[in-house]
PATORTI-497390 format. One line per field, with one value per residue (C-alpha): residue number from 1; residue in one letter; chain; x, y, z. Coordinates in pm, whole numbers. Layout:
i <- (NUM/...)
aa <- (A/...)
ch <- (A/...)
xx <- (X/...)
yy <- (Y/...)
zz <- (Z/...)
This chain:
i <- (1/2/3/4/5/6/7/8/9/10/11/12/13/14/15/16/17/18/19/20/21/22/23/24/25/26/27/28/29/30/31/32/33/34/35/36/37/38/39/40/41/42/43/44/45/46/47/48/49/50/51/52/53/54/55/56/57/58/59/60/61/62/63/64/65/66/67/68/69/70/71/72/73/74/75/76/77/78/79/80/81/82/83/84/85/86/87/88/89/90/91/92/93/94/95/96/97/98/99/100/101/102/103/104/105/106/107/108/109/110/111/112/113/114/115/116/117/118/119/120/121/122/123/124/125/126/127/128/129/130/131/132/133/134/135/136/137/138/139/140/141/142/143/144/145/146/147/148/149/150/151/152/153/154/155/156/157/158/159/160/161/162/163/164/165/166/167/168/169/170/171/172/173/174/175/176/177/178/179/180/181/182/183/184/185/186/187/188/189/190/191/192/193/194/195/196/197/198/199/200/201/202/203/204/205/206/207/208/209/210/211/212/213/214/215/216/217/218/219/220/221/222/223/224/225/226/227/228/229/230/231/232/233/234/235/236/237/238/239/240/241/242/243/244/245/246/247/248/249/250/251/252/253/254/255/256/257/258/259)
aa <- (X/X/X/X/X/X/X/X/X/X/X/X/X/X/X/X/X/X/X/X/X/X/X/X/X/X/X/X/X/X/X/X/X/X/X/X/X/X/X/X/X/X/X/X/X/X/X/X/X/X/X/X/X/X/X/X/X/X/X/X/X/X/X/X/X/X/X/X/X/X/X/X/X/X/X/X/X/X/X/X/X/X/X/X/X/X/X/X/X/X/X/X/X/X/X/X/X/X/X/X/X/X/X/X/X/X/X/X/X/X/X/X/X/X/X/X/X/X/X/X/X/X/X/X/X/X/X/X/X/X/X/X/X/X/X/X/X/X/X/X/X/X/X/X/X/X/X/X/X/X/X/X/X/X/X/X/X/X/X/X/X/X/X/X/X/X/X/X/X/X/X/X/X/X/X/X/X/X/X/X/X/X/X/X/X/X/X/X/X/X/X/X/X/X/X/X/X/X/X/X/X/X/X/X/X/X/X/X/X/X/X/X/X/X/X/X/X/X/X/X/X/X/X/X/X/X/X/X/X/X/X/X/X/X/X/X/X/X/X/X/X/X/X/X/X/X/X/X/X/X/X/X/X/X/X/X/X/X/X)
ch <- (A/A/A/A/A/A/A/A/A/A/A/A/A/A/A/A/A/A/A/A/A/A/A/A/A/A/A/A/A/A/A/A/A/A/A/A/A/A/A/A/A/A/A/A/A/A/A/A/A/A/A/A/A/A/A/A/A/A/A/A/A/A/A/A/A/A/A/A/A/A/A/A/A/A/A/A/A/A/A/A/A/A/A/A/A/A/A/A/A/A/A/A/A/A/A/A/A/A/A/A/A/A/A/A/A/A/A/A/A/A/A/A/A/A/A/A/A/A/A/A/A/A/A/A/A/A/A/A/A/A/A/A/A/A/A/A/A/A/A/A/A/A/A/A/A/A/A/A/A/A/A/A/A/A/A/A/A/A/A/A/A/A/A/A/A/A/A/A/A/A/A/A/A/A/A/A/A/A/A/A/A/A/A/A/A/A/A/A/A/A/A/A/A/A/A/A/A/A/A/A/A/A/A/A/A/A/A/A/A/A/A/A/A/A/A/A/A/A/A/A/A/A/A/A/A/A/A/A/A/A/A/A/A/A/A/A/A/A/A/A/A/A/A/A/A/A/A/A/A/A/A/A/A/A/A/A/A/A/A)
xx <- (19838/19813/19680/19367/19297/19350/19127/18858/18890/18627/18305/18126/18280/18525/18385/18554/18361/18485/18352/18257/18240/17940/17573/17534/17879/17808/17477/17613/17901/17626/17436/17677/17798/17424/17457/17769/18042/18388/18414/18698/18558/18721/18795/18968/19022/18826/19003/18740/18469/18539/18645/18325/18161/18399/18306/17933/17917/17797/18014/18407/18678/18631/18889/18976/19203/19277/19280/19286/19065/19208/19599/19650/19900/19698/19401/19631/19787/19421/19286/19564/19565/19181/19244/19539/19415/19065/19236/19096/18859/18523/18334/18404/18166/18254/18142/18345/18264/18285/17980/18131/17891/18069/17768/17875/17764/17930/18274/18640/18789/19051/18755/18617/18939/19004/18679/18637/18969/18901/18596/18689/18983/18805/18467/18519/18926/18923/18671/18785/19136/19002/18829/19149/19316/19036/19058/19323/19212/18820/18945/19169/18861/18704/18484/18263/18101/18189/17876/17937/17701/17617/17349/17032/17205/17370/17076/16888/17178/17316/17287/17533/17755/17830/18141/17972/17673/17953/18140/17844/17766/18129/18108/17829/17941/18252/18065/17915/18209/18386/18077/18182/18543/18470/18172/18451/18545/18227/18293/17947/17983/17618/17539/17313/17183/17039/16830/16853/16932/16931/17228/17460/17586/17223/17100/17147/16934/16652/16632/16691/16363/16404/16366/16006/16042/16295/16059/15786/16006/15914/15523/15669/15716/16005/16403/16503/16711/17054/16924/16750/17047/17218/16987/17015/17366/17396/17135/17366/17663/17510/17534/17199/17242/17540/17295/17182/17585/17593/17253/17191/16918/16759/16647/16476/16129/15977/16132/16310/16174/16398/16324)
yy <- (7359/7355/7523/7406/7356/7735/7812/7656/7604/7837/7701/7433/7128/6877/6542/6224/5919/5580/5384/5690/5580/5410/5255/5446/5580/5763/5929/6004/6231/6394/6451/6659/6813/6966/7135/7361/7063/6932/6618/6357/6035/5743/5455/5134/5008/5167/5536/5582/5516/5751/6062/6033/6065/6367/6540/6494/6657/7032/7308/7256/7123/6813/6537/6118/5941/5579/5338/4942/4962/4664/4799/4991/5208/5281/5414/5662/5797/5840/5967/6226/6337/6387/6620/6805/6856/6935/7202/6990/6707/6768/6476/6041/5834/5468/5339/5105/4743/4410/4132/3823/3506/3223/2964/2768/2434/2450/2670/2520/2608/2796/2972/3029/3139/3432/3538/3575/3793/4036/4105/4192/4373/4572/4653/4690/4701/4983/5196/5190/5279/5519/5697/5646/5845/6094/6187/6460/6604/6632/6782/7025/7144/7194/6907/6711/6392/6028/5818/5473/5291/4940/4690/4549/4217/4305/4241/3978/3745/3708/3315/3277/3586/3555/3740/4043/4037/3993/4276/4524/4425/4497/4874/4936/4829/5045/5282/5343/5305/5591/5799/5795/5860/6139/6326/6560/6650/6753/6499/6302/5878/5787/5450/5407/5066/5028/4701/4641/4883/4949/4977/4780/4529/4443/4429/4042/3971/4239/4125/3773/3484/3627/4013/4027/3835/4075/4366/4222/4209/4580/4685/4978/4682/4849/4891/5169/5389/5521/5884/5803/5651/5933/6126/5978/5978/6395/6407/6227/6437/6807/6995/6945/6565/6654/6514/6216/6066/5698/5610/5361/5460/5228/5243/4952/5004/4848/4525/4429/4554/4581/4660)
zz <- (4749/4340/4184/4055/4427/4510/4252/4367/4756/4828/4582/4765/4920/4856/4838/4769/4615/4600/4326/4180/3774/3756/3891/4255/4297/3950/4095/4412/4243/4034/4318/4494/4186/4139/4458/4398/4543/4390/4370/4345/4114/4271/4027/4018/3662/3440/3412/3081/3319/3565/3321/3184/3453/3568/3236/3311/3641/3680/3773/3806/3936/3976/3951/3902/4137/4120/4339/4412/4727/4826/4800/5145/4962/4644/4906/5131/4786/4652/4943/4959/4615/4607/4928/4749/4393/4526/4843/5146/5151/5383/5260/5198/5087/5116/4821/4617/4652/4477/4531/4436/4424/4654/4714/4977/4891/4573/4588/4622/4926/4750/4558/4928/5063/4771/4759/5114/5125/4779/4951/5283/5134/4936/5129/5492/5532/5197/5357/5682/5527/5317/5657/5838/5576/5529/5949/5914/5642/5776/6117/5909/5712/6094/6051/5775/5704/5657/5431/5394/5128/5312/5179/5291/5294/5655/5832/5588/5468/5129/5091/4757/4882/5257/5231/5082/5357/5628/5469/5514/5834/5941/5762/5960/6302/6182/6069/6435/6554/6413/6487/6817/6783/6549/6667/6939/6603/6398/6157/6097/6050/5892/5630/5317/5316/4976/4864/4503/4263/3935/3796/3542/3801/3861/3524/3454/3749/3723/3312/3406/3515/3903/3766/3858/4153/4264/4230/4398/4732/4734/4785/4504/4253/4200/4287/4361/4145/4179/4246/4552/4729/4624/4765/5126/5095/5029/5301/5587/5436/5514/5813/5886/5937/6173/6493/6282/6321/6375/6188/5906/5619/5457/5095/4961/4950/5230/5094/5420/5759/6084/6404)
């Protein structure tokens, strides 16, 4: 164990967040920093990014690890350096994603064929590497929480990004999966499946001619903001939640209704 780690092994939890240095990933970290918990800021490029988001986070100890999500080796290293530099590691939230237009009526096959692999890679085969790697450490902490950030666009279709809808679809399906396999354990498996959001990935679209149509999907006339997917995320990962394992939230404002 460092030392950092022994330090602080006893305030609050250890959470890990992938895609942790901006839009939702950002909020999420806050989110559990306000309520007493370590977290590990998961980035992939943008090291700047993700210290600044480190530095802004209440209370301390809190770290960066790096990772290309879609590198098996880079996640197992990242996963286990969170878990070391933070003492243990009681909660993962799958976060990190890329959404990657890919019309279909107008890509290359080779422009199908890459995007349809950086995008599996990266959303559903990195987080269920990521929770693969997490498993040990959770059971060694005597149990915890797995919160996987999905998408509305599982259940509705994302016509000029089938590879990104596909990829959510998969993370839940694992996602329920793993609830099963984990729950002997007292490790929770629950999913986030945010409409739109505003963030900086999404501001070309909201400020763009389809902005207000995009608003009006919701009877809010709104998207929602980062905090409130945080805020079903931290709600999945507490002990209270525990019972709630295998379920998906949805947060998007009424703007797409499933049965």
């Amino acid at each position: 164990m460092t030392s950092d780690a022994s330090t602080f092994l006893h305030q609050g939890r250890a959470v890990l967040v992938t895609g942790g240095s901006r839009g939702i990933g950002a909020a999420i970290a806050r989110a559990f920093a306000e309520q007493g918990d370590r977290v590990a800021v998961h980035y992939g490029a943008s090291a700047e990014k993700a210290e600044a988001v480190r530095a802004s986070l209440a209370g301390e100890g809190h770290v960066t690890v790096q990772a290309d999500m879609a590198r098996p080796d880079d996640v197992s290293a990242a996963v286990g350096s969170a878990a070391d530099r933070l003492g243990r590691l009681d909660v993962l939230v799958n976060n990190a994603g890329v959404f990657l237009a890919h019309p279909p009526l107008s890509t290359s096959y080779d422009d199908w064929q890459a995007t349809w692999s950086q995008t599996l890679a990266t959303n559903l085969t990195g987080a269920a590497n990521a929770t693969f790697c997490a498993i040990p450490h959770l059971r060694a902490a005597g149990g915890g929480a797995v919160v996987n950030v999905s998408s509305r666009g599982a259940f509705r279709g994302e016509p000029n990004c089938p590879a990104y809808a596909a990829s959510k679809a998969g993370m839940n399906a694992f996602g329920q999966s793993m609830a099963l396999v984990l729950a002997p354990y007292d490790i929770s498996v629950g999913t986030v499946a945010p409409g739109f959001v505003e963030t900086e990935m999404a501001r070309e679209v909201l400020d763009g001619e389809g902005g207000d149509d995009v608003r009006a999907q919701s009877p809010f006339g709104r998207v929602a903001h980062p905090e409130e997917v945080a805020a079903a995320v931290v709600w999945l990962a507490s002990p209270g939640a525990r019972f709630s394992s295998g379920t998906i939230i949805d947060v998007n404002g009424a703007s797409y209704l499933r049965s």
